[in-house]
C-alpha positions as a printed NumPy array, in Angstrom:
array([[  0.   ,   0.   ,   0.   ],
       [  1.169,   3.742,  -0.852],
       [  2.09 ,   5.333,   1.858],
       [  0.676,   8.696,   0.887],
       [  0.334,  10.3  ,   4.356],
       [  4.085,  10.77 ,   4.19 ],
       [  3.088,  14.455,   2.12 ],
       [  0.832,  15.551,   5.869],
       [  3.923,  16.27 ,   8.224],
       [  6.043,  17.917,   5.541],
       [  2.652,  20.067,   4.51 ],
       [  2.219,  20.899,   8.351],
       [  5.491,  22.236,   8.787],
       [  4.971,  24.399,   5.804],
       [  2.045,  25.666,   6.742],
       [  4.092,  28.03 ,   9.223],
       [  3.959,  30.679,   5.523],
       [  0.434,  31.038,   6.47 ],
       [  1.498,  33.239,   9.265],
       [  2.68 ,  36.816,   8.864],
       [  6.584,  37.701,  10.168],
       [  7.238,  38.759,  14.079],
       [  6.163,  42.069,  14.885],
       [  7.379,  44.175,  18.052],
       [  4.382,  44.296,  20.329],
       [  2.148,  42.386,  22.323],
       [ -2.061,  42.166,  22.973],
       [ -3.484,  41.243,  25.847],
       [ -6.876,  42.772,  26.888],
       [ -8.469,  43.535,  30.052],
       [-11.33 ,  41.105,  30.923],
       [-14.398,  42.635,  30.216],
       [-16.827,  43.621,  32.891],
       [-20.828,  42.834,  32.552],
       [-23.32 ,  44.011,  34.678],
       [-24.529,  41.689,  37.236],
       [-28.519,  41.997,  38.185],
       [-28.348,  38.686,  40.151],
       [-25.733,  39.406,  42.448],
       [-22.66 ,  36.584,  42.229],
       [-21.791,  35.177,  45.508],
       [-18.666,  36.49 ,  47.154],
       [-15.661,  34.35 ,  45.977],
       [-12.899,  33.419,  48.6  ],
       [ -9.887,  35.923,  48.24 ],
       [ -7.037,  35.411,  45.919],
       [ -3.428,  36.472,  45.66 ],
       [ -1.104,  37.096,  43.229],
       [  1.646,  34.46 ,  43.061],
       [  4.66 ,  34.797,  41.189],
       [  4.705,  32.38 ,  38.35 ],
       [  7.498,  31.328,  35.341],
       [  6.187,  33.233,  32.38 ],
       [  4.166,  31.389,  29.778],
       [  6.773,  30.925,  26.609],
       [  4.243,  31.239,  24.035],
       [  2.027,  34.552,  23.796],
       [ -0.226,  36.196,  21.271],
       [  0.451,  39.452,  19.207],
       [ -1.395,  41.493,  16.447],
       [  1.241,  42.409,  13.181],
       [ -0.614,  44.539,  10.941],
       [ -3.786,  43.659,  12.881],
       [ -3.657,  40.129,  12.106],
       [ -3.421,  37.792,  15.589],
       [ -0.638,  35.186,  15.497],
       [  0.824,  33.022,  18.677],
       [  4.91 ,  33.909,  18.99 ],
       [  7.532,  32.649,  20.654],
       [  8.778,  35.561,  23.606],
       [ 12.043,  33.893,  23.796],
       [ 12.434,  33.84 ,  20.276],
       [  9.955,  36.429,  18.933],
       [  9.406,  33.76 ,  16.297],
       [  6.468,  33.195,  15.051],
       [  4.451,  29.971,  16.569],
       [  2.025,  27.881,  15.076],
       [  0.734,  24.626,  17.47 ],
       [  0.761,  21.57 ,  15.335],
       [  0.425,  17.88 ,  17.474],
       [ -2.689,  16.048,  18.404],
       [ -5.079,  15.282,  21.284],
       [ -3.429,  12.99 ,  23.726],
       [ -6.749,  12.189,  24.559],
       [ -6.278,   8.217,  25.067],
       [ -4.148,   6.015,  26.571],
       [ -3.347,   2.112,  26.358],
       [ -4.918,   0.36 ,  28.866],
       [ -4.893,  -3.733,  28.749],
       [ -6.258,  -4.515,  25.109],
       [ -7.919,  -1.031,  24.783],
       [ -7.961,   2.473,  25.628],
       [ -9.22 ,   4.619,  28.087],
       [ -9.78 ,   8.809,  28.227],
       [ -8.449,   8.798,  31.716],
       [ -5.33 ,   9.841,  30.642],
       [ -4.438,  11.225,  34.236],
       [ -5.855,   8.935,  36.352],
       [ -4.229,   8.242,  39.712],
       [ -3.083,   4.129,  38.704],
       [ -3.664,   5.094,  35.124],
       [ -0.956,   8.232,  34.42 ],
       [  2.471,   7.023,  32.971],
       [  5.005,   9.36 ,  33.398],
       [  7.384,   7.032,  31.293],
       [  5.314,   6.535,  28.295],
       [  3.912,   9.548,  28.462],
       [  7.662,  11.346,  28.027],
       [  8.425,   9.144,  25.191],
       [  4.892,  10.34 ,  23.262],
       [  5.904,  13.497,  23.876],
       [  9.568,  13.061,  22.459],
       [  7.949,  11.125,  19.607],
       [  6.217,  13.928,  18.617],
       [  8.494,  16.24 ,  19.205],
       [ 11.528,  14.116,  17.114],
       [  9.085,  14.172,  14.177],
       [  8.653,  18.158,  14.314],
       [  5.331,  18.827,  16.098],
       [  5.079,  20.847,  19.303],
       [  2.328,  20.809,  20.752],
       [ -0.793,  18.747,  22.693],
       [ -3.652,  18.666,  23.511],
       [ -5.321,  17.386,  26.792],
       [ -8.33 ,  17.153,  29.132],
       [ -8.198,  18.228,  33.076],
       [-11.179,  16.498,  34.032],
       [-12.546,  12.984,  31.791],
       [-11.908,  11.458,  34.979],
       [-14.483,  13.861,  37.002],
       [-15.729,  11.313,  39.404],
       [-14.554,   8.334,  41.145],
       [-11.39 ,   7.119,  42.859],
       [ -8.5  ,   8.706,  41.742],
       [-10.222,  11.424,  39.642],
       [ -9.667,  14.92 ,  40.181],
       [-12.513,  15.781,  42.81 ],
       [-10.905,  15.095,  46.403],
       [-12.887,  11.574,  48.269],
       [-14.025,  13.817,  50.65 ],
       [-16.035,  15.786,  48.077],
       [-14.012,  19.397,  48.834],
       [-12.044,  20.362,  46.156],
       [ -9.171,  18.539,  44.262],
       [ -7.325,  15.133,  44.603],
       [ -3.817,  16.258,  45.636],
       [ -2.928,  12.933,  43.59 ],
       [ -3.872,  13.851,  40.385],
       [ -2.769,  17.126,  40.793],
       [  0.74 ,  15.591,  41.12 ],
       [  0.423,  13.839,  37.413],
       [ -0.884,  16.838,  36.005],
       [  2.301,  18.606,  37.351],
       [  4.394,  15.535,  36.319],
       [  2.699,  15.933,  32.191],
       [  3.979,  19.724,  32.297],
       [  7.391,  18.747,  33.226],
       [  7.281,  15.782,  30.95 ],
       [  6.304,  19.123,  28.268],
       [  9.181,  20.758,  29.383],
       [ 11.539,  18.646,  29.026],
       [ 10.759,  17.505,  25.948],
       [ 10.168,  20.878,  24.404],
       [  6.339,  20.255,  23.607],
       [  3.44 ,  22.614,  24.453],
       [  0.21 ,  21.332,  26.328],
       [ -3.309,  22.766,  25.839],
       [ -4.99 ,  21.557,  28.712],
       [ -8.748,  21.508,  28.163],
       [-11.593,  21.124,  30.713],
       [-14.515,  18.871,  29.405],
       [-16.657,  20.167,  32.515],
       [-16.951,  20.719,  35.994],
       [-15.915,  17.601,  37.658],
       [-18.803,  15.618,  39.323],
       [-16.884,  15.349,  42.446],
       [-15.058,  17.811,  44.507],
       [-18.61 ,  20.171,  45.095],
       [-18.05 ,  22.232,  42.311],
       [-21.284,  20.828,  40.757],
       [-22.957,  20.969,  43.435],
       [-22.684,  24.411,  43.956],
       [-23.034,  25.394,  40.18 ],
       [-26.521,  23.984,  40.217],
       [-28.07 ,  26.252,  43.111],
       [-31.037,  27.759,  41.936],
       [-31.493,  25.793,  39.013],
       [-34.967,  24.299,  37.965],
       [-38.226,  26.054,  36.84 ],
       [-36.691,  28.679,  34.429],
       [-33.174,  27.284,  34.405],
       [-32.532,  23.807,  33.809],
       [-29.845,  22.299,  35.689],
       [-26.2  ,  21.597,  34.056],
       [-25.329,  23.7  ,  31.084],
       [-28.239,  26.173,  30.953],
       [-27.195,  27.369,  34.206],
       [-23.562,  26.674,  34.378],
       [-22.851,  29.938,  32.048],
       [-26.182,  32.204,  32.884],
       [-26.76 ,  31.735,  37.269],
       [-24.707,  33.345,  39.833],
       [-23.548,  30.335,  41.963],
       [-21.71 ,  28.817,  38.976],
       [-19.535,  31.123,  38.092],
       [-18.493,  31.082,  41.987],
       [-18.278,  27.56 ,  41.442],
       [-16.248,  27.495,  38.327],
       [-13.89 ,  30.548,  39.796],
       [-13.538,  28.216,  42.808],
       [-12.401,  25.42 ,  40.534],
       [ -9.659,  26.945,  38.214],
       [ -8.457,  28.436,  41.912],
       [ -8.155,  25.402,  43.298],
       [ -6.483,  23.948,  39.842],
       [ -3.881,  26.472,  39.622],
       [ -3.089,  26.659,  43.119],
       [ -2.261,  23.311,  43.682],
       [ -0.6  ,  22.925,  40.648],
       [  1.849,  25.946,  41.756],
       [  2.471,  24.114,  45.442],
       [  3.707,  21.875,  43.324],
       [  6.347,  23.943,  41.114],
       [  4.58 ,  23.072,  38.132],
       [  6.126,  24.108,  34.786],
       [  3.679,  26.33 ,  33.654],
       [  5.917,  27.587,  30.979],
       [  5.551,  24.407,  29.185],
       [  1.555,  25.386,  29.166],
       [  0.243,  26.667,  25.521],
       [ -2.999,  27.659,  27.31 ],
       [ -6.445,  27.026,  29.424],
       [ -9.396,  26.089,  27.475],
       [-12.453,  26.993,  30.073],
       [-14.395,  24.252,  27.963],
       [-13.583,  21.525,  25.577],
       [-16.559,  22.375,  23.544],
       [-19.264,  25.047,  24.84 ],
       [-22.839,  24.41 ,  23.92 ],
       [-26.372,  24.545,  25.568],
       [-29.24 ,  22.728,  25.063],
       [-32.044,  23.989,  23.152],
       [-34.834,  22.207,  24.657],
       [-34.386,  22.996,  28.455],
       [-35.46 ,  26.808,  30.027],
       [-34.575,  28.918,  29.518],
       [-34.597,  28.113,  25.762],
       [-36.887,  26.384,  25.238],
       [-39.416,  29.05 ,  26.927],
       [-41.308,  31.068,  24.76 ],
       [-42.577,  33.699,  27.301],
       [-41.576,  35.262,  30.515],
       [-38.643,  37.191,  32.073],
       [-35.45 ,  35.445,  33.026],
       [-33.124,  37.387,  35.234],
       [-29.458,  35.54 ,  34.739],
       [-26.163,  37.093,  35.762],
       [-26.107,  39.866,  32.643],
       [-29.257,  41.355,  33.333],
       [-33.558,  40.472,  32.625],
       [-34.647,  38.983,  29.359],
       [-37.941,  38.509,  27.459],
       [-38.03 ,  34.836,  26.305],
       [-40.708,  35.425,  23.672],
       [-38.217,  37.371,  21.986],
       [-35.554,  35.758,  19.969],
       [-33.728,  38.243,  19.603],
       [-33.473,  38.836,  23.372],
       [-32.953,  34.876,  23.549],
       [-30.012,  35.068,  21.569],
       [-28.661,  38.07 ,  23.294],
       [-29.253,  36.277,  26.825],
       [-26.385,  33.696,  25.607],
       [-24.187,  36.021,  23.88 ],
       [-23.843,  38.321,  26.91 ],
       [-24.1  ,  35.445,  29.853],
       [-20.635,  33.623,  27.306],
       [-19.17 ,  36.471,  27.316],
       [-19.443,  37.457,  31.238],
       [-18.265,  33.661,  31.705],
       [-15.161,  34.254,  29.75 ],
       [-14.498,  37.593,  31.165],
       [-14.588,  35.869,  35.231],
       [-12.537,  32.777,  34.26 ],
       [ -9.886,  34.916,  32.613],
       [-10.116,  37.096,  35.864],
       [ -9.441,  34.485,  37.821],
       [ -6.944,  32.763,  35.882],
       [ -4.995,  35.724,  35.574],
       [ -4.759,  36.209,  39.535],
       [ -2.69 ,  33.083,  39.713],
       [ -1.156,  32.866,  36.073],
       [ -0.529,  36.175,  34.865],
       [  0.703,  35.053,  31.317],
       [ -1.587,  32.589,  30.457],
       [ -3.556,  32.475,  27.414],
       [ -6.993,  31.686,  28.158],
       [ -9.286,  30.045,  25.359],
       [-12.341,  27.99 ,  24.642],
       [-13.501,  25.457,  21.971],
       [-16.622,  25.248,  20.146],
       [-18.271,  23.024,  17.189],
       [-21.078,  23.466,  14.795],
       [-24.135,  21.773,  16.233],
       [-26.222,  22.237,  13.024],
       [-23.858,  19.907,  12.007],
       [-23.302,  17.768,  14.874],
       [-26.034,  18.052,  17.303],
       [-28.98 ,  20.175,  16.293],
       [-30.247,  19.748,  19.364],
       [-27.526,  21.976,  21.022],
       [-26.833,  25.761,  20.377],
       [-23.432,  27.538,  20.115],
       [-23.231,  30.674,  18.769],
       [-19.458,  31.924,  18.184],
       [-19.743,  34.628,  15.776],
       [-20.673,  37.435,  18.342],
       [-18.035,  35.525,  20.643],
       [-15.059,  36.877,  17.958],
       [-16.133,  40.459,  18.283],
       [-16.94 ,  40.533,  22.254],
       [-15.257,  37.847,  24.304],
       [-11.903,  38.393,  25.94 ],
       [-10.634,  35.023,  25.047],
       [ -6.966,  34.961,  23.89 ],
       [ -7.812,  32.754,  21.034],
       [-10.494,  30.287,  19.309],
       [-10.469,  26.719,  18.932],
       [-12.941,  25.712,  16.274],
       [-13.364,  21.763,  16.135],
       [-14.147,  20.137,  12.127],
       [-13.784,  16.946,  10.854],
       [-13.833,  15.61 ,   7.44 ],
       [-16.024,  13.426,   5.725],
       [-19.38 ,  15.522,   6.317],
       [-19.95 ,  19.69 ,   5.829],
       [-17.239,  21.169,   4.25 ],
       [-14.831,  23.567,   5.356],
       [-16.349,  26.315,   3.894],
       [-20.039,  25.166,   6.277],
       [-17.95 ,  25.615,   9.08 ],
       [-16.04 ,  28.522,   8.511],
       [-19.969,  30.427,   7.668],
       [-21.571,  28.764,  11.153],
       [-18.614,  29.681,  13.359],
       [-18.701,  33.206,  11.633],
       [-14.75 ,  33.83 ,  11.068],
       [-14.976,  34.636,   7.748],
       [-13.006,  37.65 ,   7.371],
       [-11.967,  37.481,  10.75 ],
       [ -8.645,  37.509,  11.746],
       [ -8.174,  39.816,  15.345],
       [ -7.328,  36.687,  17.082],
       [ -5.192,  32.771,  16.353],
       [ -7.889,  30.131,  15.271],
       [ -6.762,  27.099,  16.164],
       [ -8.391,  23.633,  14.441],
       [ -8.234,  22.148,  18.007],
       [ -9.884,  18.595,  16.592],
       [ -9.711,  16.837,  13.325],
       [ -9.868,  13.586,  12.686],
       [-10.895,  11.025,  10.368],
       [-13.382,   8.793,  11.561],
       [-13.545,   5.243,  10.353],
       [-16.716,   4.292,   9.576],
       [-16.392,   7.144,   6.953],
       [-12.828,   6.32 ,   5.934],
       [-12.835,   2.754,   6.53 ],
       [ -9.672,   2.848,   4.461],
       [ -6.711,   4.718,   6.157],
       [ -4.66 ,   5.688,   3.017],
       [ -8.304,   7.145,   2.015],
       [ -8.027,   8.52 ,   5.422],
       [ -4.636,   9.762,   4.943],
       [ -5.843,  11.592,   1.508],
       [ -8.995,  13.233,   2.787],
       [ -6.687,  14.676,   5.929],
       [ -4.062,  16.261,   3.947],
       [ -6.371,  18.099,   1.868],
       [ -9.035,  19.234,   4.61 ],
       [ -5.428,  20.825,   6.481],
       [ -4.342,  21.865,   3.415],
       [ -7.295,  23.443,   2.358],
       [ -7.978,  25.4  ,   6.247],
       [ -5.217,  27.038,   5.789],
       [ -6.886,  29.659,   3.4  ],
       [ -9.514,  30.295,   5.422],
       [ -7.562,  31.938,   8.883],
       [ -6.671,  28.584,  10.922],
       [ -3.774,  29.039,  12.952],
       [ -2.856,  25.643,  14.482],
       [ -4.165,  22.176,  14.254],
       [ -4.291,  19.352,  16.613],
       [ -4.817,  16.186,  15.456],
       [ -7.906,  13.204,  17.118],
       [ -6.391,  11.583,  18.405],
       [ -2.761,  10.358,  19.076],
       [ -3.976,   7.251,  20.354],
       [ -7.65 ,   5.834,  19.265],
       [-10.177,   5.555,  21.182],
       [-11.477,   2.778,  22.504],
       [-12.608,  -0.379,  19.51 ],
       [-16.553,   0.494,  20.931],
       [-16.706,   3.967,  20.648],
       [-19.199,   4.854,  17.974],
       [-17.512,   7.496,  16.827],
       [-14.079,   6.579,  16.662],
       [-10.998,   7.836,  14.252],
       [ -8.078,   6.579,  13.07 ],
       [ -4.913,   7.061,  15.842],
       [ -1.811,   8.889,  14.673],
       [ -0.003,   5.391,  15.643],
       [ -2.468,   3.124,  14.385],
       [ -0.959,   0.83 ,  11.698],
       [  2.868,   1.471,  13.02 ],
       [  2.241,   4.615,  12.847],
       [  1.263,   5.263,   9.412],
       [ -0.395,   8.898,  10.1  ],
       [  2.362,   9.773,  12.281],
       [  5.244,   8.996,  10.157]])
């Protein structure tokens, strides 16, 4: 069989003439401020820590966003994959961090596999173990497992030393540890529990402040190397559902933390979510920021018209308002094409801020065939490039699990024949 997939890594590193050269300044803004008719609970105080400074930063050159290097002032463009799986018996499992689970061995020789084959960068989720022994909420039910703190601390240094950047992505708040808990008071009637309150009600964003507190306290107890961190992605993928309150209501006034709405109004519907997103960015940054100064905060975010119609995600106001460092827009091949994605995420002609392709993947039971696969992914990253994408990050580096419905082909599947 051709090995054809030996054209993707050289086209990768190519893609680094889609960025514009260095420029002299940086752009950070000031989390944004919303007004606050339900009153959020008073958070605990924080303090300042001093931190090593985050290696990778964004800049605007000519207006144009771009991620750079501050040692090098070189421009930076993430290229790896989600390390979103790990070998476990004859399968996989998500818990990549799981106390019992977590490698530190094989996880430094991913990482210098990668990195020996030019990529430089990973992707990888905080919480998929959110409940249980050994997950990140504490036994006790108060805050986080000093455990697994200590293998997320031991995957940064493992970034360090290798010279490979992690994205570390929450899926959600963790089930365990009372963040949930406390996200959900007042929930019911007009708000739904979960999502539809996590980014509208009062007590959540306490609850989620609380949580990315906790996170990067601990991890700084522990000396983390932070500057091996890319970023903080408040959510893997942000959505709500459509057919809990508040909308699905079609009449009445819903007070959430931006101010009151009219739910018989769409328009007002769709400005509810806009401006409770945007406040939700705006207080994790805040908080972030108290402990990390130089982070770069982001979020990611698919198309559920094409995914889940069910759910709603609207990103287009998101690129104008939110104080989010930069986007991570998820798209696979196989279905919509690019240019379906680029008009429901609403970047067209945008380009303030990196866009990252944060997943892509090709999943098997539409390429059943993985030099098909091989073709269809060379041309979907070649073809991204002219529409603003910054950075890509491949699903996954190992597969998922043989039952998962939804599964793609793994960088190392085959011996490796995405990956080399």
């Amino acid at each position: 069989m051709k090995r054809f997939i030996t054209i993707l890594l050289p086209l990768l590193l190519m893609l680094t003439s889609c960025g514009l050269p260095p420029a002299q300044t940086e752009t950070q803004s000031a989390p944004v401020a919303s007004p606050t008719p339900e009153q959020t609970p008073e958070t605990a105080p924080t303090e300042v820590m001093p931190k090593v400074e985050h290696r990778i930063g964004v800049r605007q050159v000519e207006g144009v966003g771009e991620f750079y290097d501050r040692q090098t002032g070189e421009t930076f463009i993430p290229r790896g994959a989600n390390y979103g799986f790990f070998p476990l018996g004859n399968g996989f499992t998500n818990l990549v961090l799981k106390v019992g689970i977590y490698d530190p061995q094989r996880t430094r020789a991913d990482f210098a596999t990668l990195k020996n084959l030019g990529y430089n960068t990973v992707r990888v989720f905080l919480d998929h173990c959110n409940k249980g022994p050994g997950c990140i909420g504490d036994s006790d039910n108060i805050g986080l497992n000093p455990d697994y703190l200590d293998n997320i601390a031991d995957m940064m240094s493992a970034g360090r030393e290798a010279g490979i950047f992690i994205l570390f992505t929450s899926n959600d708040l963790p089930d365990q540890g009372g963040y949930a808990e406390e996200a959900n008071i007042g929930s019911g009637g007009t708000f739904a529990g979960y999502r539809n309150s996590y980014y509208l009600r009062p007590h959540a964003i306490t609850a989620t402040r609380r949580y990315w507190r906790d996170l990067l306290t601990g991890l700084m107890e522990r000396n983390a190397a932070f500057d091996a961190v890319l970023g903080w992605q408040l959510l893997n993928e942000q959505w709500m559902f459509r057919d809990q309150p508040p909308l699905s209501l079609t009449s009445g006034i819903v007070e959430t933390t931006t101010g009151s709405y009219d739910m018989s109004d769409p328009d007002q519907k769709t400005q509810m979510v806009s401006d409770g997103i945007v406040y939700y960015i705006a207080q994790m940054k805040e908080e972030i920021l108290l402990h990390d100064p130089t982070a770069l905060v982001t979020m990611g975010f698919f198309v559920p018209e094409i995914a889940a119609p069910d759910w709603y995600v609207e990103t287009a106001s998101l690129l104008q308002k939110s104080d989010l460092d930069f986007f991570d827009f998820h798209a696979y091949p196989g279905g919509a094409n690019l240019k379906d994605h680029v008009e429901h995420f609403g970047m067209n002609g945008y380009d303030a801020k990196p866009i990252i392709m944060g997943e892509y993947g090709a999943f098997r039971h539409v390429y059943p065939e993985i030099d098909s696969a091989a073709r269809a992914l060379t041309q979907w990253v070649a073809d991204s490039c002219q529409y603003g994408f910054d950075g890509w990050l491949y699903w996954t580096y190992y597969p998922s699990d043989a039952s998962a419905g939804d599964r793609t082909w793994g960088l190392v599947d085959e011996d490796g024949y995405l990956l080399n």
